[in-house]
C-alpha positions as CSV (number, residue, x, y, z in Angstrom):
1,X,4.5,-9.5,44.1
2,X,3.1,-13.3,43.4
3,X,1.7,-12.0,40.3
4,X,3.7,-12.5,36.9
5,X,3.4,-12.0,33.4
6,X,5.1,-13.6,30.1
7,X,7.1,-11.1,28.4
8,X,5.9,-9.5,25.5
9,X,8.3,-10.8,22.7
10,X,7.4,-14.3,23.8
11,X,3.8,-14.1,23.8
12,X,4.3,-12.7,20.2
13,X,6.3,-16.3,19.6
14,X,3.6,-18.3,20.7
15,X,0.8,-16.4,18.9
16,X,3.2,-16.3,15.5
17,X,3.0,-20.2,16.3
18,X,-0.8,-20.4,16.7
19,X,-1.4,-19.0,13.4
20,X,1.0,-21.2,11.3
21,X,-0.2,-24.0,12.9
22,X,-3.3,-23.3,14.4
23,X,-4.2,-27.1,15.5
24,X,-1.0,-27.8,17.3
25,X,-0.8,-29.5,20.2
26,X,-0.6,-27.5,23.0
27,X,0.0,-30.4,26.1
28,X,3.8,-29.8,26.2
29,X,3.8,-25.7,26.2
30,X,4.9,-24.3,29.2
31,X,6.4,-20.6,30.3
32,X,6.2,-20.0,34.2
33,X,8.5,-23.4,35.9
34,X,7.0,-25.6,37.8
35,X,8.7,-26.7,41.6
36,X,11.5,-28.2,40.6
37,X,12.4,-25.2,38.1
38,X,11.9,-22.9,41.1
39,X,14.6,-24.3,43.2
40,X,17.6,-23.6,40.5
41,X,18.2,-20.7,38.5
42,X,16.1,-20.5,35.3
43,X,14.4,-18.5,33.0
44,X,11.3,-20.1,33.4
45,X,11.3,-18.2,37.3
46,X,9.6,-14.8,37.6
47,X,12.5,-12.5,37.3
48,X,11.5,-10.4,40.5
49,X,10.4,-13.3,42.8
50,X,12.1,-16.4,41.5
51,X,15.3,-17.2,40.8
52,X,16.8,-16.7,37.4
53,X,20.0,-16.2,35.7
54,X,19.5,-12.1,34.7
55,X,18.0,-9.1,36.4
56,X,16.1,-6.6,34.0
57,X,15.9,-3.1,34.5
58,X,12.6,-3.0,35.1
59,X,10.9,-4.0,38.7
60,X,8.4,-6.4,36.5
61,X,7.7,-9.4,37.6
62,X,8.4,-11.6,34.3
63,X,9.3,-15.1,33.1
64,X,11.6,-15.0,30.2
65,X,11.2,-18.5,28.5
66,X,8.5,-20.8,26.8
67,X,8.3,-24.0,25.8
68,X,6.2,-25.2,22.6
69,X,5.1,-28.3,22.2
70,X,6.8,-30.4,19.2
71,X,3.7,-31.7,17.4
72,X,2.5,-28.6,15.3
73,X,-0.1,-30.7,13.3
74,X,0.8,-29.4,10.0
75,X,1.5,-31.0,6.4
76,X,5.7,-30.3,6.1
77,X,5.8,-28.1,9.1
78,X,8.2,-29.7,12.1
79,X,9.8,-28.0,15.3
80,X,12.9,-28.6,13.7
81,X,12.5,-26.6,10.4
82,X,11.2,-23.9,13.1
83,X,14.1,-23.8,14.9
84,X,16.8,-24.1,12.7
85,X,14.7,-21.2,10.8
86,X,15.0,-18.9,13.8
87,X,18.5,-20.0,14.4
88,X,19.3,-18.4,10.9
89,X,18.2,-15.7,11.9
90,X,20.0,-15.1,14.9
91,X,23.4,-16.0,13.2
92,X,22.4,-13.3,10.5
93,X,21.8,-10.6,13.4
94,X,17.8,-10.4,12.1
95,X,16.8,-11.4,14.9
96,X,18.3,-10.6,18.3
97,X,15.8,-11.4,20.9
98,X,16.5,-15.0,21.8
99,X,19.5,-15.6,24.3
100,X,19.6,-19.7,23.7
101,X,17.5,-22.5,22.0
102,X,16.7,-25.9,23.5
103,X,15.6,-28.6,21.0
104,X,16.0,-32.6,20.7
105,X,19.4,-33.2,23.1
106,X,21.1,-29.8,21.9
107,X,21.5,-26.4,22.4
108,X,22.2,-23.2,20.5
109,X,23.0,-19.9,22.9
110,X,24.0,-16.1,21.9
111,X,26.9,-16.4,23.8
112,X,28.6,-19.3,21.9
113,X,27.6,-17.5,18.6
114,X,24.1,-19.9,18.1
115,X,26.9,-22.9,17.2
116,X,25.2,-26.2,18.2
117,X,25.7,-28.0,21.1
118,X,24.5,-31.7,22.9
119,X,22.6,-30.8,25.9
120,X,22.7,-32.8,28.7
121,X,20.2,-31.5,31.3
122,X,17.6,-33.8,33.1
123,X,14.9,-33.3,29.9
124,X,16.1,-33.8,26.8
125,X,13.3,-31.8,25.5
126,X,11.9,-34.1,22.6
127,X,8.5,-33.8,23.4
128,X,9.1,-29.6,23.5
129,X,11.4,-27.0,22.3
130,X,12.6,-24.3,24.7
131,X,13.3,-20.5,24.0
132,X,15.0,-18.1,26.4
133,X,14.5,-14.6,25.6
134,X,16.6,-11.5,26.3
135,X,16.5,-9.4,29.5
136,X,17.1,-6.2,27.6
137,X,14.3,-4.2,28.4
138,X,13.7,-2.8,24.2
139,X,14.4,-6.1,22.7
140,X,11.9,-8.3,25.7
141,X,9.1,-5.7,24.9
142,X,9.1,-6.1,21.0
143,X,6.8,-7.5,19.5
144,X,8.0,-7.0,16.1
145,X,7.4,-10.1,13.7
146,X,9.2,-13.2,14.3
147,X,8.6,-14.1,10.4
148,X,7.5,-17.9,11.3
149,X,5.4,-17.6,8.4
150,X,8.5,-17.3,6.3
151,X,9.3,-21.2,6.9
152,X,9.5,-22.9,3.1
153,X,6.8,-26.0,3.5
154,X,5.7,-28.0,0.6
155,X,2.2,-26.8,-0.8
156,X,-0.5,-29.6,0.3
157,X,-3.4,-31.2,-2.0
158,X,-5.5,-28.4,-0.3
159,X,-3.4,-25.5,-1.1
160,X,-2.5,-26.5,-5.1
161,X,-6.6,-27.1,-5.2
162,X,-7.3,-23.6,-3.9
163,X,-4.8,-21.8,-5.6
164,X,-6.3,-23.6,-9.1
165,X,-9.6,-22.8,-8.4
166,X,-8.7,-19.4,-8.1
167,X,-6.6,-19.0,-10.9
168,X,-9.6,-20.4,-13.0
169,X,-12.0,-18.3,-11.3
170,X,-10.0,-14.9,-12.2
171,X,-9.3,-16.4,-15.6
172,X,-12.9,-16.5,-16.3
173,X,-13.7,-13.5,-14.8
174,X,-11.2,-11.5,-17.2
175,X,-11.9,-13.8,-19.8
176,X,-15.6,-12.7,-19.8
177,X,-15.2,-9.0,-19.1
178,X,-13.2,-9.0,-22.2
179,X,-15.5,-10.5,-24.3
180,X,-18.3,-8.2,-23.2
181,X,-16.1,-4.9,-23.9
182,X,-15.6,-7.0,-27.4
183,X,-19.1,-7.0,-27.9
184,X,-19.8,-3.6,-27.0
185,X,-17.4,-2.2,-29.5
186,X,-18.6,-4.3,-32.2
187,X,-22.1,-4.1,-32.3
188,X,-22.3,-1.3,-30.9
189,X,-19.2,1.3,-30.4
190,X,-18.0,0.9,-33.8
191,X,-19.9,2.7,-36.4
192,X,-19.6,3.7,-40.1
193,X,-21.3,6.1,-42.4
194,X,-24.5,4.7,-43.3
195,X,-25.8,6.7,-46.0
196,X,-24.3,8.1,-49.4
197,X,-26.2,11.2,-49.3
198,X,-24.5,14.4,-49.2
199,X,-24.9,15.7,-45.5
200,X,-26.3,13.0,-44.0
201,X,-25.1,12.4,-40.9
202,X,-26.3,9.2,-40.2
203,X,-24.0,6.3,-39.1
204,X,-25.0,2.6,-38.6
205,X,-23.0,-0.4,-36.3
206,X,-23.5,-3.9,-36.5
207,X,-26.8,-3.9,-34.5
208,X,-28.0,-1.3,-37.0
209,X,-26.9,-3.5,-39.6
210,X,-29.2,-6.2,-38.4
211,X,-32.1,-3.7,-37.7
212,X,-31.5,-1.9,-41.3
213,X,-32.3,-5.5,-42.8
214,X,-36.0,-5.8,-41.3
215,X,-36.0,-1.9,-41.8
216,X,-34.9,-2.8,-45.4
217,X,-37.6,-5.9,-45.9
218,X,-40.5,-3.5,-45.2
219,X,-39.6,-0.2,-47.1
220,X,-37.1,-1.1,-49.5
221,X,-34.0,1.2,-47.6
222,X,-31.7,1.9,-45.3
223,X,-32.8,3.5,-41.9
224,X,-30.7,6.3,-43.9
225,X,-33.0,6.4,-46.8
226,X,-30.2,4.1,-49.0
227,X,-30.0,0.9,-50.4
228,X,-28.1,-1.8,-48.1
229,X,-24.7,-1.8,-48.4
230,X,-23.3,-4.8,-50.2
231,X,-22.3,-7.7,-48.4
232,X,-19.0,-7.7,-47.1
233,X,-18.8,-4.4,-45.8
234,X,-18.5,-5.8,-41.8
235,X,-16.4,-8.6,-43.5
236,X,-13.1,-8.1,-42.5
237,X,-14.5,-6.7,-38.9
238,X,-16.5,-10.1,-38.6
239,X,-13.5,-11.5,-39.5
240,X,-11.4,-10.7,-36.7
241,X,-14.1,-11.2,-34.4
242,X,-14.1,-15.1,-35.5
243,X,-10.2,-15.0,-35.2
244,X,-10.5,-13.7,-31.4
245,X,-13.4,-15.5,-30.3
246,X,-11.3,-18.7,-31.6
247,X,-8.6,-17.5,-29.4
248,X,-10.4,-17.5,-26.0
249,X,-12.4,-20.3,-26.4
250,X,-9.0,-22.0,-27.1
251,X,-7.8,-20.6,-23.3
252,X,-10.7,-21.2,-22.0
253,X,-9.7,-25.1,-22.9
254,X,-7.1,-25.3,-21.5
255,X,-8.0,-23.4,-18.4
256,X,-10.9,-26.1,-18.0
257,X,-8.2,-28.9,-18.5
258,X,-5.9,-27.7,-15.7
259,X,-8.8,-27.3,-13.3
């Protein structure tokens, strides 16, 4: 049974950290021990072959703690503000998979209730945090979210770009399907009587109106058989087209100016 395998909740831990910080450096992370883990009890020994401080119920042969490198290459993202993220956590009870935490010269552990202590092993693991994970068979097989992606970092000059581009993108986009469902009802959706004579059923809209003056120009009427309407008639309509058109042109202003 030389074999091994990394437990499934931990392997979750270190993919939740390749995707927050997918150009960390990875020369510090660590799971299976090395020789001189090997000759004491530790986590980072197969459970079935090495020696380590639990026995699981299962004839596995598993390690049961990682180590991440400290340098996670991201703008306002630190090992710190991870682990003092998962430690909340594990006060609150949300998270109940971790047994102990091994950060910068201290150490958090279940069984002291996650309250902070200096560690003073051989490594004072600056250059690496270390997490130990549970030997309870339900809680070392989940691989339920560890909710890394939770952390609060500050937004980077990227980021506040991106999200203003795309706030001025969608802006314009619904700024210019509105204006073509205005148009659409003006010229053409909205329509009025376009004839006085008795059972005509003839009705004009503004793209009539423009056709009936050509139509007017050559035969002396209406497409209806009547004179043109006097001026004014689309006034108040025009109108409130003006007012509206004034409006988005205004927004799209000061949409332009943000961006």
């Amino acid at each position: 049974m030389a074999s091994w395998v990394l437990i499934p909740c931990l392997k979750s831990l270190f993919a939740e950290f390749d995707r927050i910080a997918p150009q960390r450096d990875r020369a510090s992370d660590g799971s299976i021990g090395d020789t001189a883990h090997s000759q004491t009890s530790s986590d980072h020994n197969p459970d079935e072959t090495g020696s380590v401080p639990i026995h699981d119920a299962d004839k596995v042969n598993e390690v049961h703690a990682i180590d991440v490198d400290n340098n996670l290459n991201e703008s306002d993202l630190t090992m710190e503000k991870v682990v003092q993220f998962l430690l909340g956590r594990c006060r609150s009870g949300a998270e109940k998979r971790l047994r102990y935490i091994i950060w910068n010269k201290r150490i958090w552990s279940a069984s002291s209730d996650w309250v902070q202590k200096t560690y003073t092993g051989a490594s004072p693991h600056t250059e690496h945090a270390h997490f130990s994970a549970s030997y309870t068979t339900s809680l070392e097989a989940s691989t339920a979210s560890w909710h890394l992606e939770d952390i609060p970092v500050a937004l980077t000059a990227a980021d506040k770009t991106w999200i203003t581009n795309t706030v001025v993108a969608q802006t314009q986009k619904a700024i210019d399907s509105r204006l073509t469902a205005i148009g659409k009802e003006v010229t053409t959706d909205y329509r009025m009587p376009g004839t006085n004579t008795p059972g005509s059923t003839y009705t004009r809209n503004l793209a009539d109106i423009t056709g009936d003056v050509w139509f007017a120009a050559m035969v002396g009427t209406t497409k209806g058989g009547d004179p043109l309407p006097p001026d004014g008639v689309f006034a108040k309509l025009l109108e409130d087209l003006a007012i509206l058109t004034a409006k988005v042109d205004a927004l799209t202003a000061q949409v332009e100016k943000k961006s």
